[in-house]
C-alpha positions in Angstrom: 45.3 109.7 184.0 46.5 106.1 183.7 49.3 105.2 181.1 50.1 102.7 179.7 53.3 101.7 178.1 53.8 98.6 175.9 57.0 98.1 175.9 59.2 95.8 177.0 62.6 97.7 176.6 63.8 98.4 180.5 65.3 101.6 178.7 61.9 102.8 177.6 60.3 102.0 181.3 63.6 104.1 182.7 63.3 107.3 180.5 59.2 107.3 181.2 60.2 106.7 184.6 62.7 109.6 184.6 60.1 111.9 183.1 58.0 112.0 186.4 54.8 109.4 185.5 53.5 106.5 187.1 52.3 103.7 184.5 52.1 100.2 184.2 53.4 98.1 181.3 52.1 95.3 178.8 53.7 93.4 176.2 52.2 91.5 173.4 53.8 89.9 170.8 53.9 92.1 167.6 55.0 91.3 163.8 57.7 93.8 163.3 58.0 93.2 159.3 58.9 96.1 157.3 56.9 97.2 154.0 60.0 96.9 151.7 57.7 99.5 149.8 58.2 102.2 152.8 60.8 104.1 153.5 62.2 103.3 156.9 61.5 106.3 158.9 57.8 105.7 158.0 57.7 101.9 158.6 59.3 102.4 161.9 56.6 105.5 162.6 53.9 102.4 161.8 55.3 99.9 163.6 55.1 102.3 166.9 51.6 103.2 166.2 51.0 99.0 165.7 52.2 98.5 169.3 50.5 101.3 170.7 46.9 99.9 169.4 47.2 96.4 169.6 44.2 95.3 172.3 44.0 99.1 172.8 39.6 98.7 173.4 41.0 96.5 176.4 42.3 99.9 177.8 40.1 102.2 176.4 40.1 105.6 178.3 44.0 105.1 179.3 46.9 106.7 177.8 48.6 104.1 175.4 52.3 104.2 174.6 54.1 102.7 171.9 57.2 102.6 170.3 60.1 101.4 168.1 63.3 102.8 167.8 65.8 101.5 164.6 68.9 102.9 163.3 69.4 103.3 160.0 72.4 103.6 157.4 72.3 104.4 153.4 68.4 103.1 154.0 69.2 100.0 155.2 67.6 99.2 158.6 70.1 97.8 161.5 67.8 95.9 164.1 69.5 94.0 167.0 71.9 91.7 165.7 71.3 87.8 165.8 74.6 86.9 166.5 78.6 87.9 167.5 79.0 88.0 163.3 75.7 90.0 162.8 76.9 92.6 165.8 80.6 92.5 164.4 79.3 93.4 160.8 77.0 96.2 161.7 79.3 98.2 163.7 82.4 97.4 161.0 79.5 99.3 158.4 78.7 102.1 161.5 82.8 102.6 161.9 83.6 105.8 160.4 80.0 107.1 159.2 76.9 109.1 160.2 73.9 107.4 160.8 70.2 107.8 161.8 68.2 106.9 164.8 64.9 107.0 164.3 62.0 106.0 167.1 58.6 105.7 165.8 56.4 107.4 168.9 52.4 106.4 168.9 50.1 107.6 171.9 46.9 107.0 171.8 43.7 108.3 174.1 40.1 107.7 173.8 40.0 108.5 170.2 43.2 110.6 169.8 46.1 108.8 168.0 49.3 111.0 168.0 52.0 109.0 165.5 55.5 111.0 165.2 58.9 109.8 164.1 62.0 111.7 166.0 65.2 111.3 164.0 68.5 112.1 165.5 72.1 112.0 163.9 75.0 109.6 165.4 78.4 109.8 164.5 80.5 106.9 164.9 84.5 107.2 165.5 86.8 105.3 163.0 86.9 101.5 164.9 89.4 98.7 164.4 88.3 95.3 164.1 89.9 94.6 168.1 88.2 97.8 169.1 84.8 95.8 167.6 85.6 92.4 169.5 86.4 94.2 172.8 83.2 95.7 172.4 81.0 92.9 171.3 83.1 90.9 174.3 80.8 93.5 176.8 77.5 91.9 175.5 76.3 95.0 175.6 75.3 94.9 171.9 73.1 92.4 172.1 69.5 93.3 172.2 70.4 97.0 170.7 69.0 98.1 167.4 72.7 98.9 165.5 74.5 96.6 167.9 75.2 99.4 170.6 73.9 101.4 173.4 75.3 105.0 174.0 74.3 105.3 177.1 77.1 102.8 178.3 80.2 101.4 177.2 79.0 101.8 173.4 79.5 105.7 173.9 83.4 105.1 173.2 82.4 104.0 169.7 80.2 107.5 169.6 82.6 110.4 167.8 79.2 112.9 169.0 75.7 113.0 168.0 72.9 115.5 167.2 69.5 115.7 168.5 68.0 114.0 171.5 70.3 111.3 173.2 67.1 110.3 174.9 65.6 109.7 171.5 69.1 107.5 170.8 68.8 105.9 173.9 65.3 104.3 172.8 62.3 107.2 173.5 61.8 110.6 172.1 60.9 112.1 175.5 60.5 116.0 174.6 58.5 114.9 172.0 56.4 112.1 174.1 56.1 115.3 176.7 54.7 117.6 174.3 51.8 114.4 173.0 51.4 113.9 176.9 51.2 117.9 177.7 48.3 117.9 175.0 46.5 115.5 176.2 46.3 116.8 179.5 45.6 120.3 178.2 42.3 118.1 176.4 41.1 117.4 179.9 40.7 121.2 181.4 
């Protein structure tokens, strides 16, 4: 079966890659608003399903991925930060505390839509402001939901986590394996 994963995030195309399937990618441009009435574990489990269905009759009979991973602390959502001072003041709230990392999971076939939200736990060490510079010095932050990425230098600002690092990393792929391991079970 052809798949197809719309996503941009190199870290998504690695982990599908990593899980054994072949697929292509496409990427459209999609309004990631929040509903300030929605919790953010459900607008995040929305916006995957959005990017899994946009021009989804264009590829009608394929296996359609989408997804959107946030991190969120006392129900405030932390996207990627705009700027050295947005990164800074993210990981200064993060220092010390537990916070959630959701990924909103959408697959879609024929006229099957599968929409899940995996939440895991992360547990940040106590940081001082230079650890926070040092850090933000990397780069690394930039273009990471909560200003980090724990599957490189960030994991020094990691104290330990709970659930699925892959889901941390950016995709729920024991989950996404289960949807995918339906789905084929459909076609016998």
């Amino acid at each position: 079966m052809d798949i197809v994963l719309k996503s941009s995030s190199p870290r998504r195309k690695d982990l599908l890659k990593d899980m054994g399937y072949e697929f292509i990618v496409k990427t459209y441009d999609v309004d990631e608003t929040f509903d300030n009435k929605l919790d953010p574990f459900t607008n995040v489990k929305l916006l995957g399903l959005k990017k899994a269905s946009i021009k989804k009759e264009e590829d009608y009979g394929k296996i359609l991925i989408g997804c959107d991973t946030i991190v969120v602390l006392d129900n405030v959502i932390y996207g990627k930060p705009k700027d050295e001072l947005d990164a800074y003041n993210m990981l200064k709230n993060l220092s010390g505390k537990m916070h959630y990392v959701a990924s909103g999971i959408a697959v879609i076939y024929k006229d099957k839509i599968f929409n899940d939200v995996e939440i895991s736990k992360v547990y940040f060490k106590e940081l001082t402001d230079n650890d926070i510079y040092e850090y933000i010095k990397t780069g690394e932050c930039f273009g990471k939901a909560g200003s980090y990425a724990i599957q490189g230098i960030g994991k020094c600002l990691v104290s330990h986590y709970e659930g699925s690092l892959n889901n941390i990393i950016g995709l729920p792929t024991e989950k996404l394996s289960n949807i995918l391991g339906e789905i084929n079970g459909m076609e016998d």
